[in-house]
C-alpha positions in Angstrom: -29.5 24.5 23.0 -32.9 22.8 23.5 -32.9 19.5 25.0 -34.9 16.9 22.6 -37.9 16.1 23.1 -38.4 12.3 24.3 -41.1 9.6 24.6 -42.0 8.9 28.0 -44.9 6.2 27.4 -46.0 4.4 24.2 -49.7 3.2 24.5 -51.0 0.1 24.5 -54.5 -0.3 23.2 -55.8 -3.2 25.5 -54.8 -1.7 28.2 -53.6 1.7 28.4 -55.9 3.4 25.8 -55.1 4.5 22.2 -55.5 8.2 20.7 -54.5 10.4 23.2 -56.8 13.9 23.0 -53.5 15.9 23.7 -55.5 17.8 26.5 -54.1 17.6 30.0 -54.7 18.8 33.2 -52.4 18.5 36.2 -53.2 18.5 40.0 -49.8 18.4 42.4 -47.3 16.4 40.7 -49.9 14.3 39.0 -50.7 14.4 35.2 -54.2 13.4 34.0 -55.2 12.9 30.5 -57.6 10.7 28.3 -57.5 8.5 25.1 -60.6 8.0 22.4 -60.4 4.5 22.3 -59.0 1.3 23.5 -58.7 0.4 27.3 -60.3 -3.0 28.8 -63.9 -1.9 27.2 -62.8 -0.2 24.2 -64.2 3.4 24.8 -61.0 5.1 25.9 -59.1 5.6 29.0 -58.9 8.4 31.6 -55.1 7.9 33.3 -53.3 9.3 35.6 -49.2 9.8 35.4 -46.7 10.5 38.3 -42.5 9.9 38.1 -43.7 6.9 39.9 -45.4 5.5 36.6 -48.9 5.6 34.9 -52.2 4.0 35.8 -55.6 4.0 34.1 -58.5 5.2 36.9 -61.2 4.7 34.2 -62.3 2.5 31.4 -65.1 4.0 29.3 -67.5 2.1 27.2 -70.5 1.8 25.0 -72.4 4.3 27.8 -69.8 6.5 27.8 -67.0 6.6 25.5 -64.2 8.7 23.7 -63.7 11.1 26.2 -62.4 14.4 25.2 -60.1 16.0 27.1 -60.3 17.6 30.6 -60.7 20.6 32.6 -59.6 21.5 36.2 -62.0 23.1 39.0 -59.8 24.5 41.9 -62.5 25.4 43.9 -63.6 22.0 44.0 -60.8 19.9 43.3 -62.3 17.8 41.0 -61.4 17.4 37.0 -64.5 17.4 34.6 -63.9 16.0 30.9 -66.8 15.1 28.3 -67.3 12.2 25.9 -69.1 12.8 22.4 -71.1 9.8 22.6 -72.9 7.8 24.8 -74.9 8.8 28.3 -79.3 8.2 28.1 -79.7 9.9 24.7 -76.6 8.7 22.9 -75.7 12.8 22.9 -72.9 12.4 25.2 -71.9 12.8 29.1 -69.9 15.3 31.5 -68.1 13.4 33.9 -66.3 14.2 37.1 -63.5 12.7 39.0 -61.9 14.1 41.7 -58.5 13.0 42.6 
C-alpha cells in the first residue's frame, strides 16, 4: 500500500505567494518553484524549499509578474522561468537565477 499523500506547506498570500504553477525544478536537495500571484508586491513568488523549511528569493511585480514555471540549465547552473506579463513592452520577461 501507497503511503497518502500529505501537505507539506499551505501558502500564504502576503507573504509566501498564492497559485502555485505546479512546475518545479530541483537543484541538490533544494526544491524551486513559483506562484502567479501574491508575495510582498503582489506579482507572485519564486521560492525555494529544503527539509530545513521554505524561503521566497524573489518577489515579482507590476514589471515582472506571474511567473510561470521553471526550467533547469546544468551546464550553467542557473534556473530560467518566464512571466506572461510585464518587462519594457508589457509582452513578458525570461528571467534567470542561479542558486
Amino acid at each position: 500500500m501507497k503511503a497518502p499523500c500529505r501537505i507539506t506547506r499551505s501558502l500564504n498570500c502576503p507573504t509566501d505567494g498564492a497559485g502555485p504553477t505546479g512546475l518545479l525544478a530541483v537543484f541538490g536537495n533544494t526544491i524551486y518553484g513559483t506562484t502567479r500571484s501574491g508575495g510582498a508586491r503582489a506579482g507572485g513568488v519564486l521560492f525555494s524549499a529544503t527539509s530545513k523549511g521554505e524561503r521566497v528569493i524573489h518577489n515579482f511585480g507590476l514589471r515582472d509578474k506571474g511567473p510561470d514555471g521553471l526550467v533547469f540549465d546544468d551546464s550553467t547552473k542557473a534556473l530560467y522561468g518566464e512571466t506572461p506579463a510585464g518587462g519594457l513592452y508589457q509582452a513578458g520577461t525570461i528571467f534567470q537565477y542561479r542558486p
